[in-house]
N, C-alpha and C positions, 0 to 999 in steps of 0.2 A: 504494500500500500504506500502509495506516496503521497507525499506534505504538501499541500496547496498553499499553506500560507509562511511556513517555516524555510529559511534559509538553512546558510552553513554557519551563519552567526545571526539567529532569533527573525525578526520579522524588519523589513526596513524598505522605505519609500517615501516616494516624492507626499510631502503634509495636504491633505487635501482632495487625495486620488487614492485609486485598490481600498484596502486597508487601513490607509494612513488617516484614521478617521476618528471624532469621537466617539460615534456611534460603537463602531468595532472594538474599540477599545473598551468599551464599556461591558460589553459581549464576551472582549479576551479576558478582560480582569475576573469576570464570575466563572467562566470558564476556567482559566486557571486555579480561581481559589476553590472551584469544586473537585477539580482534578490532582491538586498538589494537596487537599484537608485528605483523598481518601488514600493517597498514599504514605502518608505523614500521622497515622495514627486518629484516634476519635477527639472528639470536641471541639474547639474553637483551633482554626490554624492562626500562627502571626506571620504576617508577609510583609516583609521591606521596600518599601518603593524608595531608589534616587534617580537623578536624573542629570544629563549635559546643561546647559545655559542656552540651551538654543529656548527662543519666545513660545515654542511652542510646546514646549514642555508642559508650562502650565496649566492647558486644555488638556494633553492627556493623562497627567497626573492625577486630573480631577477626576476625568473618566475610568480611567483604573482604580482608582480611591471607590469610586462608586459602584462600581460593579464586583470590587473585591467584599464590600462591606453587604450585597444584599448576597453575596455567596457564605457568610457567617461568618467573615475571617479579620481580623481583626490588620490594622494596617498602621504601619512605621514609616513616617514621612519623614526622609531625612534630606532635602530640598539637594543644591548640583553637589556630586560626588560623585569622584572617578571610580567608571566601572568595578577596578578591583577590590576598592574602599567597601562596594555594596557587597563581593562577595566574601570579604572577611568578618563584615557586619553582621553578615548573616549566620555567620556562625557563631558569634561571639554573643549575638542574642539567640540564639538556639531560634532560630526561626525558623520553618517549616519552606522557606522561599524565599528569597531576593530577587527584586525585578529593577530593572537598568533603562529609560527611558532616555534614549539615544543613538546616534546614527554615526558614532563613532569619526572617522575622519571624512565625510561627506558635508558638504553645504548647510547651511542653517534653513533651507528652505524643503532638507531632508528631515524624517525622523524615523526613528524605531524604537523597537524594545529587545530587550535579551533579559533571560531567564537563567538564574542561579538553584540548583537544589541548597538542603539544610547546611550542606557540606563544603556549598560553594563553590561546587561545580557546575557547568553546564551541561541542559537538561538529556537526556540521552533523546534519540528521536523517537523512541514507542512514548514516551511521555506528551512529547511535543505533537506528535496525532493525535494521542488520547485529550488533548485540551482544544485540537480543530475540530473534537465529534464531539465537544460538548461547549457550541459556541450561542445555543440560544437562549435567551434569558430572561426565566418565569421569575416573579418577582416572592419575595420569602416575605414572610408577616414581621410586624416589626420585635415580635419575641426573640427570632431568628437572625438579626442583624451584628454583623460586626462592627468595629469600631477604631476608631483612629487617634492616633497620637504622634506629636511633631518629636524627635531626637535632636535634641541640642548640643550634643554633646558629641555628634557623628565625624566632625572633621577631626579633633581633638582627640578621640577615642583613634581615630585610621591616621594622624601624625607618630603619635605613640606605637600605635605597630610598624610602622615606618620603619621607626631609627630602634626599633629592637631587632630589626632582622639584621642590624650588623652589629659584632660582637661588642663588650662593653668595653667603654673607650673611647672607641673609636672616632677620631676626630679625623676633617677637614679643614684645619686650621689652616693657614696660608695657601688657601685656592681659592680662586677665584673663576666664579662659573656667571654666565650668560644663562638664564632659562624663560625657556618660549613655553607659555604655559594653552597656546594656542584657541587663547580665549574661552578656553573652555574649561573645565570643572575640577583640574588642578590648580586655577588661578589660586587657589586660598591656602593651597596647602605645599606642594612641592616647593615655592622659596621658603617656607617657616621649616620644611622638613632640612634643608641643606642649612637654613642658617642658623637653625637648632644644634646641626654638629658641627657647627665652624665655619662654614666655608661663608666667601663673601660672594656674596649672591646680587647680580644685576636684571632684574624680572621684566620680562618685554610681555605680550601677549598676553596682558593680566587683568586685562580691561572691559569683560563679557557683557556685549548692551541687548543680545538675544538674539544680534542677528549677523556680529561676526566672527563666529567660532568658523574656526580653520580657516576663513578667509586671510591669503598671504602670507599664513603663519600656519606655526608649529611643523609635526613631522612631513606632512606631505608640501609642505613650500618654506623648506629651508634657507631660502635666503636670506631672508630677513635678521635670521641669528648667524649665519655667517658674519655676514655686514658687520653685528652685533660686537660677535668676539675679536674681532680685528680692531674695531673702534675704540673697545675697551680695554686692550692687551690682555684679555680674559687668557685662561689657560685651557677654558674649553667652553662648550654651549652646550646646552641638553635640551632637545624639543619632544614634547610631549604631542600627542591626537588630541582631541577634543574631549575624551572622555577617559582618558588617561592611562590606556590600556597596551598602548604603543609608546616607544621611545629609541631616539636617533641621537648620536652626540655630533656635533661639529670640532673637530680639533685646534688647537692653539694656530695654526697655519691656515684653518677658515675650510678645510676637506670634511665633506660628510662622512660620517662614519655609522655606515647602514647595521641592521638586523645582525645580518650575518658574524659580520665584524663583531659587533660585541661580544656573541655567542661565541667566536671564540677564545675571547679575551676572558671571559669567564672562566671555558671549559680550561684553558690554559692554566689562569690562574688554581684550580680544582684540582687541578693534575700535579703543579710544584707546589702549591701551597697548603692545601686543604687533604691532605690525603690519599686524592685519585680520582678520578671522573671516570664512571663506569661507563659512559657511552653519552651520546648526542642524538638527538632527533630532531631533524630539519624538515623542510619540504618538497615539493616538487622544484618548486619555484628558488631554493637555495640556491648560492654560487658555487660551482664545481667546484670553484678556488677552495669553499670553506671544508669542502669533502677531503683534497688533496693535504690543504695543511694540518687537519685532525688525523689523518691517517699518518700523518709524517710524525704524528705523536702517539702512534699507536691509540690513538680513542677512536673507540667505535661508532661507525653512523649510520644510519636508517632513515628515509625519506618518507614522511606521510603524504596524505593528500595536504592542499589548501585549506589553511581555518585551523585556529589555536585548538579547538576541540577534540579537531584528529589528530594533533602531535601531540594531544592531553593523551588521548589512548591509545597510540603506540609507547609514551613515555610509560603508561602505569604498565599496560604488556611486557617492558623489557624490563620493569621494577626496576628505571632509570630517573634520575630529578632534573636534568636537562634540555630544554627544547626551545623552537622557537623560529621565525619565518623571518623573512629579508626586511619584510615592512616594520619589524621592531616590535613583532608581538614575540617579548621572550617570557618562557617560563621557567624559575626554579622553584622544583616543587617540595624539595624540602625546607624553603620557608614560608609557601602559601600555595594557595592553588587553582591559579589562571592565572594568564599573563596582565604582569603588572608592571607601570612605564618608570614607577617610582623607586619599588623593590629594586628591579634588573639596575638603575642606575645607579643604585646604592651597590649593586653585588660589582659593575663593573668599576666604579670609581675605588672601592675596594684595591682592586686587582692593582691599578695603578700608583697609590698609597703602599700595598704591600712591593709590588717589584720595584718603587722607586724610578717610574720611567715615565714619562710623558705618553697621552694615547696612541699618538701618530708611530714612534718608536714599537710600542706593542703590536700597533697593527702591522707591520713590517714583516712578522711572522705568518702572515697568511698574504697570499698572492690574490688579488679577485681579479677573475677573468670576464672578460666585457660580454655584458650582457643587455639587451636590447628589446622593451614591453613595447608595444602597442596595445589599446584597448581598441577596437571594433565593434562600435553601436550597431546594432542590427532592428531590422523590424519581425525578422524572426532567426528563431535560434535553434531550433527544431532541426534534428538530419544537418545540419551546415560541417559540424565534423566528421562526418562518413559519406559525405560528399565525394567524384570521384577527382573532380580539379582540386579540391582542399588536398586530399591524398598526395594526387600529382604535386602540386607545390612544397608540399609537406619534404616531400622521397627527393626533390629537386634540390633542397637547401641541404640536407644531409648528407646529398652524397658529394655538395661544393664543401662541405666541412672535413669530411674524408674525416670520421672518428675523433677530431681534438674538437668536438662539440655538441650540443643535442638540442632539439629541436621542442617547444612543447606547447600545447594548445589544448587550452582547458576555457570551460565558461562563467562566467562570474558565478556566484552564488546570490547575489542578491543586485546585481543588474543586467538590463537586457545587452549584456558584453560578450563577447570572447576573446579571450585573451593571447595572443601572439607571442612567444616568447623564442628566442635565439640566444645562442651563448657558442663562443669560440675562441679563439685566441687574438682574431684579427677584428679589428672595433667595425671597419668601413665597413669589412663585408657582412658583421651582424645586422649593422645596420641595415645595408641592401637585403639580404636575404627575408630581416623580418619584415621591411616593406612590401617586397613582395608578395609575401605571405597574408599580409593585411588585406592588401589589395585586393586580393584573388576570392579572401574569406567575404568582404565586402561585398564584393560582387555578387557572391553567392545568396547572403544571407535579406540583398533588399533589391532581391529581382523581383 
């Protein structure tokens, strides 16, 4: 059976259109708090709602407010909070669910939601059907109703677990960082979390008016804190997504420093420092690079699909604490559990503090080989990869790579995309190859 409304990361779309409605949300909130009360035991369930700083939050916080309280559950309004913030909350109050009203690094003119279990994970998908077949909603008497209450206390409480995940001590005294807080739902928290342990903190992107999270800023439009760290002879930048669940560093010399890169900078630091890194879990979409220098250190690696979720379960499969995707969703899961923008940069600034090296030097240790995305708007998406010219094109760029590259083409999860991807050793010809490739799929897919 397949999900009509569930993606690979919860439910997400343009505000105002499908789904993205009060109406449905109102529908999904009883839905869910009927679906997560009967797997969570008898009586009143508590469900946590936070949310990004996009305007439109608002609206459906209400509507989820409301539909979770005529499903009998009682509801934790703890206003903008980055993603992982809600899933540590959620356990911390023993709650029965955490729910995330956001669209993570997309437009403010996006929204969505995602789903945490007690445990604060994400929700498996026989869960996530079972809350699409029960989306209609009979109204309960007012005996039967839940109840709500504001948490005051929610940044404060998820600062505090912050700066416990790194050991006691530990100080960033004489650094100075650049942080792009991408206008979104870290604005409150990530400069108090670095300059809680020292470091001197210069915060750009802190300034959320509802309607420009991610706009120009944070992870997906690094320039800005480029700029940033070079202005202010910073020693590095850290840019977070909009709901805090990804993170990118810029180094001292103004060079992004992606996904990958930190992940190994962790796993490296894990392997001389910490005892040993039993293995890595990347994705499709990893750089061969990060494959080649982990194995130059004998750590093991495994590619999941796309989406924090499936590198959540291949990590728990190989009973590994390491993972995490190019765009900066890294997980370590032996101190929390989903990727989180704030953790990971605590684990990687770490690394840098303990080897005594500047980022750019650490990264020196891994090679990344040029790699080349196109996204491809389509008006349908249907059969477009088993196509037999996608094929042809496909077999055509593979065999101009002759083995030092791979080719891959996967569809979005939560838009009408597919995605083109190339990787080689030669930047020009990634690039032609995955133009072509675009091109061909374009054709295809809005004949």
């Amino acid at each position: 059976m397949e999900k009509k409304y569930f993606g690979t990361d919860g439910i997400r779309g343009l505000v105002g259109e499908g789904v993205i409605t009060p109406d449905f949300m109102l529908r999904l909130g009883y839905a869910a708090g009927k679906v997560l009360g009967v797997h969570n035991g008898n009586g009143p369930s508590r469900i946590l709602i936070g949310k990004d700083t996009r305007v439109s939050g608002y609206m459906f916080e209400a509507a989820l407010e409301s539909g979770l309280i005529n499903a009998g559950v009682d509801v934790g309004l703890m206003g903008p909070m980055p993603t992982p913030a809600v899933a540590y909350l959620t356990r911390t109050f023993r709650a029965q669910a955490g729910i995330v009203i956001s669209a993570s690094h997309n437009p403010y003119q996006d929204n969505g939601i995602k789903f945490f279990n007690t445990k604060g994970s994400k929700l498996p998908d026989q869960l996530e059907l079972e809350i699409e077949a029960a989306l209609e909603l009979p109204m309960t008497t007012a005996k039967n109703l839940g109840k709500a209450w504001r948490i005051d206390d929610a940044a404060g409480r998820y600062i505090e677990f912050c700066k416990a995940t790194a050991p006691w001590g530990y100080s960033l005294k004489g650094l100075k960082v650049v942080v792009d807080c991408a206008n979104g739902a870290t604005y409150h928290i990530a400069p108090k979390v670095l300059r809680e342990l020292g470091a001197k903190v210069v915060a750009i992107g802190d300034e959320p008016d509802g309607h420009n999270i991610n706009f120009n800023c944070g992870s997906t439009k690094p320039q800005q804190l480029q700029q940033a760290v070079l202005q202010h002879s910073a020693d590095l930048g850290i840019a977070f997504d909009g709901d805090g669940d990804r993170v990118l560093f810029v180094d001292k010399l103004g060079a992004v420093v992606d996904g990958d890169q930190l992940l190994f900078v962790i796993a490296m630091h894990r392997q001389e420092r910490l005892g040993g890194c039993s293995g890595v879990v990347g994705t499709q979409m990893s750089n061969y690079g990060l494959e080649l220098a982990l194995k130059d250190r004998n750590i093991p690696f495994v590619r999941a699909k796309v989406g924090d979720r499936y590198v959540l379960e291949m990590m728990r499969e190989r009973n590994w604490s390491l993972g995490g995707e190019s765009s900066g969703h890294i997980v370590c899961a032996d101190v929390t559990t989903t990727g989180d923008g704030i953790v990971s940069a605590l684990q990687a600034l770490r690394a840098m503090r303990d080897f005594k090296q500047p980022l750019h030097q650490l990264c020196q240790a891994m090679q990344r080989l040029p790699q080349h995305m196109i996204n491809v708007r389509l008006n349908i998406r249907e059969g477009v990869l088993d196509h037999a010219d996608v094929a042809a094109a496909m077999n055509a760029a593979e065999a101009n790579l002759a083995g030092a590259g791979r080719v891959l083409l996967r569809p979005s999860g939560t838009e009408p995309l597919i995605r083109v991807m190339v990787e080689g050793e030669d930047s020009s010809q990634v690039q032609q190859l995955a133009a072509k490739i675009a091109a061909v799929v374009k054709r295809v897919g809005n004949a």
